[in-house]
Backbone bond lengths (Angstrom), bond angles and torsions (degrees), N, CA, C in turn:
res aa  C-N    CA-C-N  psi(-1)  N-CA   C-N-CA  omega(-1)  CA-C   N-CA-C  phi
1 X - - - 1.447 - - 1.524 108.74 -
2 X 0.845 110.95 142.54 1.873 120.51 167.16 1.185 121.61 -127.65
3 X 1.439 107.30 127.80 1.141 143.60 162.16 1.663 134.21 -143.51
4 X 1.449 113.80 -173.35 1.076 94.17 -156.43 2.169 99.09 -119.57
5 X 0.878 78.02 120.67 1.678 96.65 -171.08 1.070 131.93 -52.65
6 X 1.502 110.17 -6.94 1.345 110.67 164.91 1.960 114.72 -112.69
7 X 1.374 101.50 21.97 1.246 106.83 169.18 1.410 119.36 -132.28
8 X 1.567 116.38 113.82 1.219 131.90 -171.31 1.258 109.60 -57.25
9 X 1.139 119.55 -65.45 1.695 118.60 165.45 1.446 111.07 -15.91
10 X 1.521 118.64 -76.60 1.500 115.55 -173.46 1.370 117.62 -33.95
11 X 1.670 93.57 -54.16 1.410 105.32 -163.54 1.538 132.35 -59.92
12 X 1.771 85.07 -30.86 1.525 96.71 167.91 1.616 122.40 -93.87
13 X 1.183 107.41 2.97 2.049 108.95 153.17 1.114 115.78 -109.74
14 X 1.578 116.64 1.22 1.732 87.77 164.45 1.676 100.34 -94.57
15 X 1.139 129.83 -0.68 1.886 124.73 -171.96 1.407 94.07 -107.88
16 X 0.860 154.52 -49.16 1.712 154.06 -127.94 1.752 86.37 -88.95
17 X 1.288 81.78 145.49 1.621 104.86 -168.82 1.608 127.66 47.29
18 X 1.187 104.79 15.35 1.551 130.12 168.90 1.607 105.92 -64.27
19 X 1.314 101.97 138.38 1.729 87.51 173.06 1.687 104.55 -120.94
20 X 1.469 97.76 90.62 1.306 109.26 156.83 1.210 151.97 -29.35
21 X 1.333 144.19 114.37 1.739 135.73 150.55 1.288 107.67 -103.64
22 X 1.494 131.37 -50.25 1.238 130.68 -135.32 1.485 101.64 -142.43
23 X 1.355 135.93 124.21 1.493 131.08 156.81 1.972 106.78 -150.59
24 X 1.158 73.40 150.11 1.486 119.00 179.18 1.341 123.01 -81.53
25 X 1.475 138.96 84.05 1.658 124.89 -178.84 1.199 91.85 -86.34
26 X 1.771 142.12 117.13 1.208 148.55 177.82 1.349 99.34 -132.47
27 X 1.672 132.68 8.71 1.730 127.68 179.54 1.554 91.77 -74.57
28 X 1.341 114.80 154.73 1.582 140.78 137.24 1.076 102.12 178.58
29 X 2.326 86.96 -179.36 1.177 109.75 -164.10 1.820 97.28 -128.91
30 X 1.306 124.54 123.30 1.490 89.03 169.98 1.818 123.98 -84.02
31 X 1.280 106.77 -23.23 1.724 102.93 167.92 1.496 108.99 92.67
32 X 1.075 140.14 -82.65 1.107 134.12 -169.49 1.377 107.45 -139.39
33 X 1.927 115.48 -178.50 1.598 112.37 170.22 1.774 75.51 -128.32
34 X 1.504 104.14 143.89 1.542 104.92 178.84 1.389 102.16 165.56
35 X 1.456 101.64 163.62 1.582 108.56 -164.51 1.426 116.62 -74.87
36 X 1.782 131.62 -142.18 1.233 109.18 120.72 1.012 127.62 -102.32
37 X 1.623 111.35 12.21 1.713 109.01 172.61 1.126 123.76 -80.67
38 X 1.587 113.60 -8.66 1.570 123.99 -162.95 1.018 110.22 -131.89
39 X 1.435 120.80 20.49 1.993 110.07 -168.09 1.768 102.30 -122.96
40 X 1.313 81.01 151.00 2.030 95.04 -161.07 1.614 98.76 -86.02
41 X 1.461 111.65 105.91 1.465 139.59 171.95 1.542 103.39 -37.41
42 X 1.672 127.78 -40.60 1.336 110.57 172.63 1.893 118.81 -57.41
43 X 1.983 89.26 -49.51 1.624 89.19 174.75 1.503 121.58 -44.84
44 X 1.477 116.00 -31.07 1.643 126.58 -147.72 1.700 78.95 -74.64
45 X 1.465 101.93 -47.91 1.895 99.67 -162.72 1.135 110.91 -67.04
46 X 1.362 135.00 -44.65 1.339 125.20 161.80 1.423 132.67 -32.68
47 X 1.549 106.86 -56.21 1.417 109.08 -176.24 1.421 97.02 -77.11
48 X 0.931 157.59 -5.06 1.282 137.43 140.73 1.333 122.35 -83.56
49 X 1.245 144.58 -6.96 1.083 128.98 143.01 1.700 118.07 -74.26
50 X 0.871 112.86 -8.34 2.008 94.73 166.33 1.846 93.78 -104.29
51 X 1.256 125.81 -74.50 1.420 127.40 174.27 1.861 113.40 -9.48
52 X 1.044 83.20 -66.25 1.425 92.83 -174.48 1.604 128.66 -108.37
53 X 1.122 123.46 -35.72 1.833 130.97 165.53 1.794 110.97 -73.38
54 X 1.339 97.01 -27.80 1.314 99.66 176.74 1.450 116.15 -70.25
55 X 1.164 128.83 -47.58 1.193 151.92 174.05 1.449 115.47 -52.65
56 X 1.112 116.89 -56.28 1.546 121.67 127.29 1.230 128.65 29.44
57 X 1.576 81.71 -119.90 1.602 108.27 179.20 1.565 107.58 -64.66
58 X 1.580 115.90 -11.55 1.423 96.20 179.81 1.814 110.60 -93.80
59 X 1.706 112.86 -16.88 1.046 104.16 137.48 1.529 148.40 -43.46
60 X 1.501 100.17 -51.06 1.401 107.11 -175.02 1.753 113.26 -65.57
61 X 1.070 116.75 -33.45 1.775 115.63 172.46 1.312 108.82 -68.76
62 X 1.666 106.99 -62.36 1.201 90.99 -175.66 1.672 149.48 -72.58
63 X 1.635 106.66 20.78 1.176 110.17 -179.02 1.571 103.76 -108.38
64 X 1.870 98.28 -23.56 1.471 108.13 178.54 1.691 95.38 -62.25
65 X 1.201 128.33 -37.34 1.615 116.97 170.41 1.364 102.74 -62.17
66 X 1.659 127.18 -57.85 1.577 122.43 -144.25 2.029 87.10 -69.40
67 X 0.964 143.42 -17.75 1.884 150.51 -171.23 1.807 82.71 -85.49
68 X 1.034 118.02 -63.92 1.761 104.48 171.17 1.385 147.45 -17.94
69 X 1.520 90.95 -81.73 1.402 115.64 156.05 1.272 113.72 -43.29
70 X 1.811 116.93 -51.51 1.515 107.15 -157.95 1.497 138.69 81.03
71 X 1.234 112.25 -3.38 1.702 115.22 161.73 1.314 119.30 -97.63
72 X 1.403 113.34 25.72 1.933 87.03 -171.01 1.792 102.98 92.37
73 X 1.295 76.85 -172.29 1.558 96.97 175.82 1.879 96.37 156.93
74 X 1.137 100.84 -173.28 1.729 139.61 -179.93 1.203 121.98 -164.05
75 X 1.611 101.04 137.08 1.686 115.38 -173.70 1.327 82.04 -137.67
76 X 1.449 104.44 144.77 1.096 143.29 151.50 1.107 148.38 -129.21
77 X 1.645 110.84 97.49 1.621 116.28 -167.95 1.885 123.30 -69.87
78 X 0.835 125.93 119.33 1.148 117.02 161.76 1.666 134.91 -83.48
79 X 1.199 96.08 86.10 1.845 99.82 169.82 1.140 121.35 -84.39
80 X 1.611 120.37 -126.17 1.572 117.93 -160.10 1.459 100.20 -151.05
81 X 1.536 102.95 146.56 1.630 107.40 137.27 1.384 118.54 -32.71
82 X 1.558 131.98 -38.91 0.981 131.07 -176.61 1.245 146.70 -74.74
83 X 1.521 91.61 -6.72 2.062 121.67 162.51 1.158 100.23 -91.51
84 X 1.536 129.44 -9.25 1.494 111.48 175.12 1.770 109.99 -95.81
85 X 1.147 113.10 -40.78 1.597 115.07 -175.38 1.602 112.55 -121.70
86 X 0.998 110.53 168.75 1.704 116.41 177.06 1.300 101.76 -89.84
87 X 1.588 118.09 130.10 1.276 128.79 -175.27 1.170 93.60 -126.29
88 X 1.694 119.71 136.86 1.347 131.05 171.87 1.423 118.69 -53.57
89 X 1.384 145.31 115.63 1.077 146.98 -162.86 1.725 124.17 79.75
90 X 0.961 95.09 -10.28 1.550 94.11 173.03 1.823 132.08 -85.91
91 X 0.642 100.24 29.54 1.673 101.02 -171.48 1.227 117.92 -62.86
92 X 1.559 136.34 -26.59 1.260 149.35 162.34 1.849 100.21 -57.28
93 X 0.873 104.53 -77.91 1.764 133.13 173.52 1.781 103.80 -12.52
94 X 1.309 65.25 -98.13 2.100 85.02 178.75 1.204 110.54 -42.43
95 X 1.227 121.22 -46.37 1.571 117.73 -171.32 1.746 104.00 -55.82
96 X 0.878 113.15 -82.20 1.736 138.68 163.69 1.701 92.64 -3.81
97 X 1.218 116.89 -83.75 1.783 145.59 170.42 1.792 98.76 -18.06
98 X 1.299 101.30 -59.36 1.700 113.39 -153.94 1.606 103.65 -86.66
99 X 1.719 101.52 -27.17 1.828 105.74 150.41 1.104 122.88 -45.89
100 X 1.297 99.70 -69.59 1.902 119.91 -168.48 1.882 82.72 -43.79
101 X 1.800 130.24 -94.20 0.939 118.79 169.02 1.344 128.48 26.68
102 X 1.537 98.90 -84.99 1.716 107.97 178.67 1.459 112.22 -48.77
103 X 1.349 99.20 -44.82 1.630 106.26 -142.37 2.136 89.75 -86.42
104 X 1.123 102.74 16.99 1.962 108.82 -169.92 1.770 77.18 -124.70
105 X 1.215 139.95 -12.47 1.689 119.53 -164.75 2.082 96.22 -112.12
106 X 1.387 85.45 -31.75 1.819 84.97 167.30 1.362 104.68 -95.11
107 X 1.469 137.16 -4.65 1.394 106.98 -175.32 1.636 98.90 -97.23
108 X 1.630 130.34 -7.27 0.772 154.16 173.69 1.674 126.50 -60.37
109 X 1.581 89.02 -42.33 1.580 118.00 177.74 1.274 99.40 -71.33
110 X 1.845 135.61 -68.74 1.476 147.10 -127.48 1.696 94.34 -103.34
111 X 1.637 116.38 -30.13 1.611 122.22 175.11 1.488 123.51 -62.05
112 X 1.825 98.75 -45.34 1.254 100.76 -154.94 1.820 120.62 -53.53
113 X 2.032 94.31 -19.07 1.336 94.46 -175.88 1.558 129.21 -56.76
114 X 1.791 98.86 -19.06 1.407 103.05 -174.23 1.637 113.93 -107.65
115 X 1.351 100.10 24.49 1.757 108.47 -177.53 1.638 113.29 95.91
116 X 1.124 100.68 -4.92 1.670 105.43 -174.11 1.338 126.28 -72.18
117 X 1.468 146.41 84.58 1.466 134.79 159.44 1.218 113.53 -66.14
118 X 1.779 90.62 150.08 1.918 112.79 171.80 1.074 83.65 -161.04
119 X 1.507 76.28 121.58 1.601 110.16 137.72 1.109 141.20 -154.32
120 X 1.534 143.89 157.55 1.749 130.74 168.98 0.954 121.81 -90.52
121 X 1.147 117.65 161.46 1.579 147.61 154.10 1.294 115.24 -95.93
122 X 1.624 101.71 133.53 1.909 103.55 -153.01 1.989 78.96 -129.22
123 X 1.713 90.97 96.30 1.860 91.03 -175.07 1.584 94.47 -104.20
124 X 1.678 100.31 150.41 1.535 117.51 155.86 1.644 121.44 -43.59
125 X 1.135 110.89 -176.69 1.021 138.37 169.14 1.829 112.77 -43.33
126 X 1.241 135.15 113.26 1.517 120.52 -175.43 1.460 79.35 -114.30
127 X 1.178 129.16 134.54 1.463 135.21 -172.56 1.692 89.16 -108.64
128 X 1.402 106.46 113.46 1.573 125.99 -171.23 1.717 100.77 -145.18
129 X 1.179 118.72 164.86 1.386 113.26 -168.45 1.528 111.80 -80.57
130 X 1.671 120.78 5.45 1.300 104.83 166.21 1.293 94.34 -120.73
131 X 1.309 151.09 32.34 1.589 137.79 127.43 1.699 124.57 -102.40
132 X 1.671 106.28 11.33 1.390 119.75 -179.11 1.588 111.17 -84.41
133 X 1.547 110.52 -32.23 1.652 117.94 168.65 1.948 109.64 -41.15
134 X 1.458 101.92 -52.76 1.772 102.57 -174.84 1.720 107.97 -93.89
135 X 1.130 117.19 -45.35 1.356 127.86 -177.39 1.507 116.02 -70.77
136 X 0.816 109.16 -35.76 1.661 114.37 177.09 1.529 96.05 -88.12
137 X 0.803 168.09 -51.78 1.677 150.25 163.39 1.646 101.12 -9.60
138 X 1.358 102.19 125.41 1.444 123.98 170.73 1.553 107.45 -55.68
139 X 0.940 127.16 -61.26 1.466 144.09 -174.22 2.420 109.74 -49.55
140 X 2.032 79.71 -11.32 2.191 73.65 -158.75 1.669 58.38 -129.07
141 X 1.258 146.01 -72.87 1.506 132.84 -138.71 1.468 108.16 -43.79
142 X 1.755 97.63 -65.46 1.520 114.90 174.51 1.554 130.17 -10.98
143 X 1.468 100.59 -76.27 1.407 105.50 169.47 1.566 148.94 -90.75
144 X 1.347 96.36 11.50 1.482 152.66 -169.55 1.465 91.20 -94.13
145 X 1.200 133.39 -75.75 1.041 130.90 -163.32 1.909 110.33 -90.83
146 X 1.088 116.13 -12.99 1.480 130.50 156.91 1.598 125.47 -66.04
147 X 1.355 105.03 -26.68 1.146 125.65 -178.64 1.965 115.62 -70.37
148 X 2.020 97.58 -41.30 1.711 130.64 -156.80 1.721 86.09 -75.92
149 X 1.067 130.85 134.62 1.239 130.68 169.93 1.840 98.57 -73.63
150 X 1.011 122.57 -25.53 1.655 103.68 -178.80 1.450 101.98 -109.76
151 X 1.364 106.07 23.02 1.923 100.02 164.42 1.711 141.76 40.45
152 X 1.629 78.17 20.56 1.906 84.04 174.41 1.539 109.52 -137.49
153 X 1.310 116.43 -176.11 1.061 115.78 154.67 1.825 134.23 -89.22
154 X 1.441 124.82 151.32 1.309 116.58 -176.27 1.749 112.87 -70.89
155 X 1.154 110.28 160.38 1.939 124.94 169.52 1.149 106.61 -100.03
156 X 1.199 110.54 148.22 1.220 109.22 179.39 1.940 110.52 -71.97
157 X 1.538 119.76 -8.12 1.461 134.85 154.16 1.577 100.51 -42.67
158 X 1.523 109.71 -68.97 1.442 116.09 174.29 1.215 125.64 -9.95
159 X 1.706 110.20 -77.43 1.041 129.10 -172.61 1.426 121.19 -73.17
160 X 1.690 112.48 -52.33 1.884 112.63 161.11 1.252 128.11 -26.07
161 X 1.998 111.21 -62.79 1.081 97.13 -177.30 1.925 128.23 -61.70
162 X 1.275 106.34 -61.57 1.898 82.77 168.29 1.626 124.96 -38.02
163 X 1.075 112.87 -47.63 1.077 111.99 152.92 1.600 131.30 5.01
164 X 1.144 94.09 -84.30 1.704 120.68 177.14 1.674 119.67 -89.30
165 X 1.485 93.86 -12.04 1.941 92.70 160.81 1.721 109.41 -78.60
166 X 1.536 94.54 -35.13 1.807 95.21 -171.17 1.735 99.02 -64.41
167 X 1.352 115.85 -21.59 1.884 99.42 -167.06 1.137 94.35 -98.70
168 X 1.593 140.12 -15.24 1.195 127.75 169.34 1.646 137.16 -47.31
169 X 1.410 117.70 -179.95 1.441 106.54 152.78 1.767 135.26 -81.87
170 X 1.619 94.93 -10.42 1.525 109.12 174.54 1.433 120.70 -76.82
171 X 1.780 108.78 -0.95 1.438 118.32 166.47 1.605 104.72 -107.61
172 X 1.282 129.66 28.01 1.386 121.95 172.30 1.064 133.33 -36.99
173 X 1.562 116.90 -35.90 1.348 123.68 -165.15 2.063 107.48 -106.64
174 X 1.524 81.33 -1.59 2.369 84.13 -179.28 1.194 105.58 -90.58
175 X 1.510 100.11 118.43 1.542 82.80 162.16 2.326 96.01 -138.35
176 X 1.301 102.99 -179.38 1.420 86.29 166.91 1.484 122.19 63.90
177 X 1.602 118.25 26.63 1.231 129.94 -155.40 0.967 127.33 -144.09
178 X 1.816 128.11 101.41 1.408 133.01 -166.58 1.561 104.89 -106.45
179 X 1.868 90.86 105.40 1.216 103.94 -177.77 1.542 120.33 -102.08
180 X 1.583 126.10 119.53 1.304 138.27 -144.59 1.706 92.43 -97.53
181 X 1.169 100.01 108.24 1.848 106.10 168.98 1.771 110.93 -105.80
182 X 0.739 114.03 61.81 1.672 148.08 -169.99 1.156 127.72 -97.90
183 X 1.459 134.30 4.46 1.605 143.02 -158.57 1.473 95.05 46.37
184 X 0.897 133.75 1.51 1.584 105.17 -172.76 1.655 95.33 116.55
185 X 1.241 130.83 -7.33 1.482 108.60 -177.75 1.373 148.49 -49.65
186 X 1.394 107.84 -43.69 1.408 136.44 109.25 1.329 152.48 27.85
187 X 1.498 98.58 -53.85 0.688 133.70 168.92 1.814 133.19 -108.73
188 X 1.548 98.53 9.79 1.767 103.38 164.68 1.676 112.82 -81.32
């Protein structure tokens, strides 16, 4: 469905009366590369209002459908490597990321009563032509990817399949769970 993520209205007529199992918060924006001494407070609010408020409210309907229906359901947010570690230039980013996070470990907590899992997936780098402008620079790829214990970049294969184990029934028992598909980055 599409809409636009920083408007509640939308968000709540394209889900309402939907009969839910399974959704996906996969919208953002990353906004800028910048410090926190140097980054523009309007950008910062934005990317957290779609990153993270968006995510939200697209939680908040759609469980008010998945409590409807009555079977359960699964959400799965997609954030970042960048709610897990401090990345140079990201301060807009991560912050937003490490929201969503929170806002997947309490929606996780207050759902589960009605059958509901959430959780994210906190993926690397998918080198696509709008993260190839910063990431593809020789000077950030290089040691960036020297850094990844499995030394590449992710597919968007990568990232789908967990994806679709977390909304399945073979994730019955996950809930509350930021799972890092990262080569291992993560993990230094």
């Amino acid at each position: 469905m599409v809409f636009d993520l920083e408007d509640e209205d939308q968000i709540r007529a394209a889900i309402e009366g939907r009969d839910l199992y399974g959704v996906v918060n996969c919208g953002g924006w990353g906004g800028e590369i910048a410090t926190p001494m140097d980054t523009d407070i309007a950008v910062f609010d934005r990317v957290m209002s779609i990153n993270a408020r968006g995510s939200l409210l697209v939680t908040k309907y759609a469980s008010r459908e998945m409590i409807r229906v009555g079977r359960g359901g699964a959400i799965v947010n997609v954030s970042s490597q960048a709610s897990l570690v401090g990345l140079a230039g990201h301060i807009s980013y991560g912050s937003s990321k490490a929201a969503l996070d929170n806002i997947t470990r309490v929606s996780a907590l207050e759902l589960g009563g009605y059958g509901i899992r959430v959780n994210s997936v906190n993926p690397t780098v998918v080198m696509t032509p709008m993260s190839a402008w910063y990431w593809g620079r020789p000077d950030i790829e290089g040691p960036f990817l020297d850094a990844m214990p499995l030394h590449r970049w992710a597919t968007e294969d990568d990232i789908a399949a967990p994806i679709v184990f977390l909304l399945g029934d073979g994730a019955g028992m996950i809930s509350g769970v930021s799972l890092p598909i990262d080569g291992g980055y993560t993990s230094r």
